[in-house]
C-alpha positions as CSV (number, residue, x, y, z in Angstrom):
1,X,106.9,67.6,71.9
2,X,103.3,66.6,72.1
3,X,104.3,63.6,74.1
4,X,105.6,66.5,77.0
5,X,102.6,66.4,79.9
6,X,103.2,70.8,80.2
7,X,100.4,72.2,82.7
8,X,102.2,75.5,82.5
9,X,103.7,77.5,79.7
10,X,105.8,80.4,79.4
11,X,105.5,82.7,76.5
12,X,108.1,85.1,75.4
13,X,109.6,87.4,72.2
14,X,113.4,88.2,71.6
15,X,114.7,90.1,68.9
16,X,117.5,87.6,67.4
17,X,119.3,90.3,65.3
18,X,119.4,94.0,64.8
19,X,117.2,95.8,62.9
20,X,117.8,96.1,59.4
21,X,116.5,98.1,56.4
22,X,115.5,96.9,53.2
23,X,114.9,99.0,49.7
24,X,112.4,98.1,47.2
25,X,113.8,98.4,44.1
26,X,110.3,99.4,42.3
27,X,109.3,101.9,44.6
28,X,112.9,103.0,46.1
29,X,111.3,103.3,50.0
30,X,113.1,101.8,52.5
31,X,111.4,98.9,55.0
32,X,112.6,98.5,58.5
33,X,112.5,95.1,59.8
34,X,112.8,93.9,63.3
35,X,113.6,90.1,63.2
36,X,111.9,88.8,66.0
37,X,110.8,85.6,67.8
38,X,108.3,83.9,70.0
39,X,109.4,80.8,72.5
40,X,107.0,78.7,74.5
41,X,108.8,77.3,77.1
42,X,107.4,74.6,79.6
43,X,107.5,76.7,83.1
44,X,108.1,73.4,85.5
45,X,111.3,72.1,83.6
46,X,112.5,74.8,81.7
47,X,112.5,73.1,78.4
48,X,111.9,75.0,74.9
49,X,108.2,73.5,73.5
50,X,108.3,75.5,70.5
51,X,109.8,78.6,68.6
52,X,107.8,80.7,66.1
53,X,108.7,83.3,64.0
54,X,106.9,87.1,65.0
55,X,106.1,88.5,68.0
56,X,102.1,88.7,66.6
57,X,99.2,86.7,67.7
58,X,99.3,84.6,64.3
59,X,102.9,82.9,65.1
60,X,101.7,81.6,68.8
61,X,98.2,81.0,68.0
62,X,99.0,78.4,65.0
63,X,101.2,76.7,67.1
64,X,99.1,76.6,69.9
65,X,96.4,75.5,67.3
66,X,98.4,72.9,65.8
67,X,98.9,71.3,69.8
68,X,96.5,68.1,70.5
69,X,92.9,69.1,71.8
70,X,93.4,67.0,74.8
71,X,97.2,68.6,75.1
72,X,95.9,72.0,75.7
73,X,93.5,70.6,77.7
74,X,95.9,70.0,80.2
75,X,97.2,74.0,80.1
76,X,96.2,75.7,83.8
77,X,98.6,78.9,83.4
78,X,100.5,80.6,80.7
79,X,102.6,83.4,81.9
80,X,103.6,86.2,79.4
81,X,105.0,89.9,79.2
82,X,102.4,92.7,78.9
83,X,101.7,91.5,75.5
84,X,98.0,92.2,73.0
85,X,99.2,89.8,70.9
86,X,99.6,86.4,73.1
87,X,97.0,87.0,75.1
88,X,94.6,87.4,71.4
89,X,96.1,83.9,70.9
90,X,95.5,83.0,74.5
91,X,91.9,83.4,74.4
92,X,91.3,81.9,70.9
93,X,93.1,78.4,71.7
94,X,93.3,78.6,75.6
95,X,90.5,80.6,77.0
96,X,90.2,78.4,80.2
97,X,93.8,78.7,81.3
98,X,94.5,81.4,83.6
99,X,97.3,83.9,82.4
100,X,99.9,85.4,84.7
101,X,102.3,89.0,83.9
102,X,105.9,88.7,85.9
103,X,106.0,90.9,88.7
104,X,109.0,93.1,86.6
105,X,106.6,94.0,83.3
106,X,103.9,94.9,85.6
107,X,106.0,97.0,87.9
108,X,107.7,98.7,84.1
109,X,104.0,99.0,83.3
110,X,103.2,101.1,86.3
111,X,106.6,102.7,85.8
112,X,105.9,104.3,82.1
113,X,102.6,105.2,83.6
114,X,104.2,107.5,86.6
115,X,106.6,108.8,84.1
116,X,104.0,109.7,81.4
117,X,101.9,111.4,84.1
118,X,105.4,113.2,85.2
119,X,106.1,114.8,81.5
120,X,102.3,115.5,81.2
121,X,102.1,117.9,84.7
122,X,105.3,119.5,83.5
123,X,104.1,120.2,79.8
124,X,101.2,121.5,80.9
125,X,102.1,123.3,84.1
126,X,105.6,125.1,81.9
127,X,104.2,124.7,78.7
128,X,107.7,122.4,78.5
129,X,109.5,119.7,79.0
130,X,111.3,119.1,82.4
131,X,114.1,120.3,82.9
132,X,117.4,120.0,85.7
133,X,115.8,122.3,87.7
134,X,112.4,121.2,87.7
135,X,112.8,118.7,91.2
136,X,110.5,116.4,89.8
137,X,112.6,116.2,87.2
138,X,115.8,115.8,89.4
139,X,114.3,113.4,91.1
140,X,112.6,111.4,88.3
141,X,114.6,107.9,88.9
142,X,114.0,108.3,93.0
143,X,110.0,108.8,91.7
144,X,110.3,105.3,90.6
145,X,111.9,103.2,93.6
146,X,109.4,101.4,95.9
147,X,108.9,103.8,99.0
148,X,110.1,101.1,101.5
149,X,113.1,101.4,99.8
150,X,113.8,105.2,100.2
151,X,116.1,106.0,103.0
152,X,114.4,108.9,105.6
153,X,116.2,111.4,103.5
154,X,114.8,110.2,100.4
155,X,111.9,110.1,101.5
156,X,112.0,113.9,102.7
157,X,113.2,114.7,99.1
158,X,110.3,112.7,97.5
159,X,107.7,114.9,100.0
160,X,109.2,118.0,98.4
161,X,108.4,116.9,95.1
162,X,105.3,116.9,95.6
163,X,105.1,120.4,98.1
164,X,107.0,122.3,95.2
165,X,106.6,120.5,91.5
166,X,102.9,118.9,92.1
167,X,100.0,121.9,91.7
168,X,97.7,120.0,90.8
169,X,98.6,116.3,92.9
170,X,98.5,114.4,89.5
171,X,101.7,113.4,90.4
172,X,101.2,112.5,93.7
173,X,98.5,110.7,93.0
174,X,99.7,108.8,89.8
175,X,102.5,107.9,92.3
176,X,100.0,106.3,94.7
177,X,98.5,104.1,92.0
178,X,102.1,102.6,91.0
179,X,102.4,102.0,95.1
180,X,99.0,100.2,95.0
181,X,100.4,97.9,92.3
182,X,103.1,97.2,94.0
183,X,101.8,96.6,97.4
184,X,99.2,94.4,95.4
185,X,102.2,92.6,93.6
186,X,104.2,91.4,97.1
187,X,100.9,89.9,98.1
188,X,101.6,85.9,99.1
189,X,98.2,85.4,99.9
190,X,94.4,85.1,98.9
191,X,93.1,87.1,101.8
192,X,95.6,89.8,101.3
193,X,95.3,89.8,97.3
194,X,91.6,90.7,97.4
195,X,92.3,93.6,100.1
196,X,95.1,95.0,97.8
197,X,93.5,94.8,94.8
198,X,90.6,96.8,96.2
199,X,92.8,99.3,97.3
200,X,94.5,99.6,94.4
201,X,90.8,100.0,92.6
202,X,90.3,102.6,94.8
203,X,93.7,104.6,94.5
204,X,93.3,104.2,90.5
205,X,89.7,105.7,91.3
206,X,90.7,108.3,93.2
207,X,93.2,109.9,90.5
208,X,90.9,109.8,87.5
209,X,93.3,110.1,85.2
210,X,93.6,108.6,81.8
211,X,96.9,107.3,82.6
212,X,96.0,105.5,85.9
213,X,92.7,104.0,84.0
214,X,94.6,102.8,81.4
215,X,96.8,101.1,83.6
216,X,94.0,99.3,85.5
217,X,92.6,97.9,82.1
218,X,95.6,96.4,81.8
219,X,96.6,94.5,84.6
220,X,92.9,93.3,84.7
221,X,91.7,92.8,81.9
């Protein structure tokens, strides 16, 4: 495998089974376990460099430490879901490659963020959670789709949203910040990257939420 001249790598965890519990006979308690796995991939030809057991930064990072100094030499970019653990292992054994999220965790990401903001307003505004009634409830999938994909009624039903269920334009402006991302995400360019990303610094700005911080820590840290 060492022999394989890999300048990029793809990392990635799949759960091989379902999860099972195990008793201890001594203490009676029952353990879940979640039987997972870590693959590194080369990106360019698709073929499998190396499976580990885990989904922690141990598995990947003694494999990666195991690899030939003058091997990971050779590593420009590892891409990898939204995950602590590889990129812990990341910066221990490659700290000069540059690491890359697919576009569809980092959209999720900015997804659960919107949606945690959503059950937030409506705990705090009902003192419950949302309910069929509640339009941003209703509309809590349509919330999620880009806006350039909204038809002109859609996008009449997402206004209202925000006129009627939105007091205090958390919402509204948590939405902004997953629209940022977005926007920052279809960018095919270096001149347009840096324009996007400082609007999207400014939009996460601009809501001062904990949400939309912790969101920005994320994508770039």
């Amino acid at each position: 495998m060492d022999l394989v001249s890999a300048t990029r790598l793809g990392i990635d965890e799949h759960r091989y089974r379902s999860v099972r519990w195990f008793k201890n006979e001594k203490t009676g308690k029952w353990s879940r376990f979640e039987p997972w796995m870590s693959t590194i991939v080369d990106v360019d030809t698709g073929q499998i460099l190396g499976i580990v057991d885990g989904r922690d930064s141990r598995g990947v990072g003694a494999w990666l430490k195991a690899r030939p100094a003058t091997w990971l030499a050779g590593i420009q970019t590892v891409g990898i879901d939204p995950s602590v653990a590889f990129r812990k292992a990341l910066r221990e054994h490659l700290p000069d490659a540059a690491v890359s999220v697919d576009h569809f965790h980092m959209v999720q990401l900015a997804n659960d963020m919107l949606t945690t903001v959503r059950q937030r307003v409506s705990r705090e505004q009902n003192g419950r959670r949302g309910l069929k009634t509640d339009k941003a409830w209703a509309h809590r999938q349509m919330l999620l789709r880009g806006y350039d994909t909204l038809s002109e009624a859609g996008k009449q039903r997402l206004d209202d949203v925000f006129a009627t269920d939105d007091p205090t334009q958390e919402l509204v402006a948590a939405w902004g910040v997953k629209e940022a991302l977005r926007l920052l995400l279809s960018s095919t360019n270096p001149a347009s990257v840096q324009d996007r990303r400082a609007f999207f610094e400014r939009q996460v700005t601009a809501a001062g939420m904990k949400e939309t911080d912790r969101l920005m820590a994320t994508v770039t840290k």
